[in-house]
Backbone bond lengths (Angstrom), bond angles and torsions (degrees), N, CA, C in turn:
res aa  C-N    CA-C-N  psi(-1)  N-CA   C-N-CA  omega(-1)  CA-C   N-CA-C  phi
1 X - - - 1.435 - - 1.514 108.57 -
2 X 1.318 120.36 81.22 1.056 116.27 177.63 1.830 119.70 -112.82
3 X 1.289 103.78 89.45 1.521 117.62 -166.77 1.615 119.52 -117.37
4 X 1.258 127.50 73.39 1.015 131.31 -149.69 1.656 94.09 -90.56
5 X 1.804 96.14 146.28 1.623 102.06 -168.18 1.113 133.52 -47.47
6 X 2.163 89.36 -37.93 1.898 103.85 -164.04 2.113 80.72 -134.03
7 X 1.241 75.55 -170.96 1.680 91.71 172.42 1.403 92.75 -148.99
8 X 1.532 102.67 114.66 1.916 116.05 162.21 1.541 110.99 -90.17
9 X 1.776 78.81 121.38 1.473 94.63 -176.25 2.005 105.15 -87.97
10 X 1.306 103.13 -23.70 1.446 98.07 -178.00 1.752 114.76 -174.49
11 X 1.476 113.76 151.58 0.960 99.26 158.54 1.158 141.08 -112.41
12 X 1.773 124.63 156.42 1.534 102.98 -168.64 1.572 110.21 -134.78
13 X 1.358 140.65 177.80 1.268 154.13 174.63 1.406 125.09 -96.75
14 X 1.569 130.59 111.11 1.550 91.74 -175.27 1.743 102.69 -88.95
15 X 1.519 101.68 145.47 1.119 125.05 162.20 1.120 116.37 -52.79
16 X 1.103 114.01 -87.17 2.183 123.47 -151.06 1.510 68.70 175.24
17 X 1.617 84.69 155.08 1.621 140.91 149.47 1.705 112.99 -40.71
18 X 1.142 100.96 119.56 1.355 104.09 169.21 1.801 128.77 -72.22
19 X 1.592 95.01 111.54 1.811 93.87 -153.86 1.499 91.22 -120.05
20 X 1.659 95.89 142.28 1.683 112.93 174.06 1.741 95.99 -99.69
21 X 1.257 103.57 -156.56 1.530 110.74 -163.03 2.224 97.85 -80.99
22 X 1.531 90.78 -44.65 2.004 93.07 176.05 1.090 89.56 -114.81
23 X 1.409 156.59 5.61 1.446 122.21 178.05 1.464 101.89 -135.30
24 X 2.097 113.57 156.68 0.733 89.44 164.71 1.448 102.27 -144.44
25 X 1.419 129.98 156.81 1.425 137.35 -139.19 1.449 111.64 -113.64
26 X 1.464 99.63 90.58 2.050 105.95 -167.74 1.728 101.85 -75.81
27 X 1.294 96.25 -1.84 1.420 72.65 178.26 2.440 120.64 -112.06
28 X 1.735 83.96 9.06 1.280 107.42 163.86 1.650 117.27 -99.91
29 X 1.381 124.65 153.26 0.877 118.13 162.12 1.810 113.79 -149.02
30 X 1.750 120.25 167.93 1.013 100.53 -172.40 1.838 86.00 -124.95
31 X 1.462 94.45 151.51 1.627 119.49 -156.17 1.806 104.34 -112.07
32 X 0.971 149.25 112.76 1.245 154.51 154.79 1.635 112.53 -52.32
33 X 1.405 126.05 92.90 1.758 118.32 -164.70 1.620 97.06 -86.00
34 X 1.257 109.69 150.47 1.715 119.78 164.31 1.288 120.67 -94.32
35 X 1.490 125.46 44.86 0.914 124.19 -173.50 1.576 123.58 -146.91
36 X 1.371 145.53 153.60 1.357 149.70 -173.39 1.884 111.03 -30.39
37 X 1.060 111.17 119.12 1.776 114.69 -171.07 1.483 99.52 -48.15
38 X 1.019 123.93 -36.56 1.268 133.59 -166.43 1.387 122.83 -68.29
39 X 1.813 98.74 -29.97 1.797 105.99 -172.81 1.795 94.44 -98.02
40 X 1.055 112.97 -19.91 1.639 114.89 -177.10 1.722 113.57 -51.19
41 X 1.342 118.89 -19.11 1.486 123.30 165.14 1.629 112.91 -68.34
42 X 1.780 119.87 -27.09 1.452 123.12 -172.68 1.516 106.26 -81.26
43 X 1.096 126.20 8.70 1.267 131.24 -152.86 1.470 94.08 -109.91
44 X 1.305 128.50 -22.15 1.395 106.85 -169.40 1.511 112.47 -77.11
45 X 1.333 135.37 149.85 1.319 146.59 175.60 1.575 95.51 100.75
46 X 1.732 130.43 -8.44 1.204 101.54 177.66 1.627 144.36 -75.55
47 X 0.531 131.44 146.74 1.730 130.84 -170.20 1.890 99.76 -76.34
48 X 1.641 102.13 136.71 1.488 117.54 -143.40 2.051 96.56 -134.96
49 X 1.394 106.23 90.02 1.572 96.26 -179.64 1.928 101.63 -99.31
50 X 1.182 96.94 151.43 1.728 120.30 177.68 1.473 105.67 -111.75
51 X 1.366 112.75 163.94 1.315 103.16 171.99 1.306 106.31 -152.67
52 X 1.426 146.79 118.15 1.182 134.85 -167.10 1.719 106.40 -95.39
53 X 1.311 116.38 173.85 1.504 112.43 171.34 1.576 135.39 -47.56
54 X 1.548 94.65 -38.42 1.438 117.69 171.06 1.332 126.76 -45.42
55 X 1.682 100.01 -45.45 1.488 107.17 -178.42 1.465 111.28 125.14
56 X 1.376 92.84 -14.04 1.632 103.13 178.85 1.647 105.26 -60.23
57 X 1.213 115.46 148.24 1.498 130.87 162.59 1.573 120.97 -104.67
58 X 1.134 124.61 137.46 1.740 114.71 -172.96 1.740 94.00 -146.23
59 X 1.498 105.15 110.60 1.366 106.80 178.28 1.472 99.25 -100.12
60 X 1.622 97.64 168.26 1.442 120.00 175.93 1.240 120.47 -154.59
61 X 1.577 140.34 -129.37 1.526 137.71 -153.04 1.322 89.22 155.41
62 X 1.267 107.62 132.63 1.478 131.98 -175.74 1.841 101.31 -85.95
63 X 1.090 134.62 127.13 1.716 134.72 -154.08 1.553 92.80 -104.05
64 X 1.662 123.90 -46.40 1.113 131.99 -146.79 1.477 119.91 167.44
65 X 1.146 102.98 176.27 1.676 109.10 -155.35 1.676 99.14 -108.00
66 X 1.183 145.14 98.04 1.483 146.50 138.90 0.729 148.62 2.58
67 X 1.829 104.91 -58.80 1.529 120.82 -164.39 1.775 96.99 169.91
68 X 1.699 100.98 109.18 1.799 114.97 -163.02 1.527 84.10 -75.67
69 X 1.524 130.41 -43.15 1.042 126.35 -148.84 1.672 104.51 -83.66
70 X 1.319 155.29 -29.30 1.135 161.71 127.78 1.471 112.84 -41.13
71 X 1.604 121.13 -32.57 1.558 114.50 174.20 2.365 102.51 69.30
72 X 1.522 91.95 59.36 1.413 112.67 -163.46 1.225 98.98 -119.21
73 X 1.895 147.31 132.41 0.845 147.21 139.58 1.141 113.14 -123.25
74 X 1.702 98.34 162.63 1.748 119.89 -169.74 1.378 94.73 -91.97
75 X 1.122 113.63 134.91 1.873 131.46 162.16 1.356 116.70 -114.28
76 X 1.416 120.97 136.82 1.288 104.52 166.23 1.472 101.25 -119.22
77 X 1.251 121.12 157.84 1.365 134.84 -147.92 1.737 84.35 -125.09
78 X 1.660 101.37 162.76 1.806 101.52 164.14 1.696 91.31 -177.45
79 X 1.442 111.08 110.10 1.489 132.99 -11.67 1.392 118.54 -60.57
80 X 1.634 93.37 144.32 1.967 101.61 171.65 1.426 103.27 -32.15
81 X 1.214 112.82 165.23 1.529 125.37 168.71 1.502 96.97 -115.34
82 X 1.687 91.27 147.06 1.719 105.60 -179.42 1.583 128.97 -71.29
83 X 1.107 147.94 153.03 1.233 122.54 -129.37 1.289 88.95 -100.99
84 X 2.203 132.31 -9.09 1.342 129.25 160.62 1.248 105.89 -46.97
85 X 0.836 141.63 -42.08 1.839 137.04 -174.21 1.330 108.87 -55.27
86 X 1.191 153.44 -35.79 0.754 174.06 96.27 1.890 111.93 61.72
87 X 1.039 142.51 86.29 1.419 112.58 -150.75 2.044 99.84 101.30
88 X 0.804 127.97 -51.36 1.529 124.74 -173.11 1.420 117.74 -63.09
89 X 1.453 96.14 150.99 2.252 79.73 178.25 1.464 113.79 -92.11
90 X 1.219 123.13 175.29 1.492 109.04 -179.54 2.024 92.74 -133.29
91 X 1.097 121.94 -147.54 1.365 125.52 -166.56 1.631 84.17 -159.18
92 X 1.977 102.80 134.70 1.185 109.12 169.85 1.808 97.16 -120.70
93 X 1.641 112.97 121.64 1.548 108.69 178.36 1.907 98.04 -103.45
């Protein structure tokens, strides 16, 4: 019986906050992926959990791709994630 809950497609880092020139968007974030530059385009639409110390859980969805050459995508989270997370890895299934 081997039926595993989720399937992890990758893991990632959050970067920083996604910032324009005056604004900046707590409820975006940009993700560092561990994985082949090449597969970092299959990633969009995937579902993106965080987990802080607390116990709290903060899901999201990967929006789009950043930067092929760093292997970087935008997530948006709901609820925002706190800006301690920051630095933490999250799991993209």
């Amino acid at each position: 019986m081997d039926t595993p809950s989720h399937h992890l497609k990758a893991i990632g880092v959050i970067v920083s906050y996604r910032r324009g020139c005056a604004k900046q968007y707590n409820d975006h974030v940009l993700v560092r992926v561990f994985t082949d530059r090449k597969r970092v385009g299959l990633l969009v639409g995937a579902k993106a959990i965080a987990r802080d110390g607390y116990g709290n859980v903060y899901r999201g969805r990967v929006l789009k791709v950043h930067s092929y050459r760093n292997s970087i995508v935008i997530v948006k989270f709901k609820p925002n994630i706190p800006g301690q997370l920051l630095g933490a890895s999250i799991e993209l299934l």
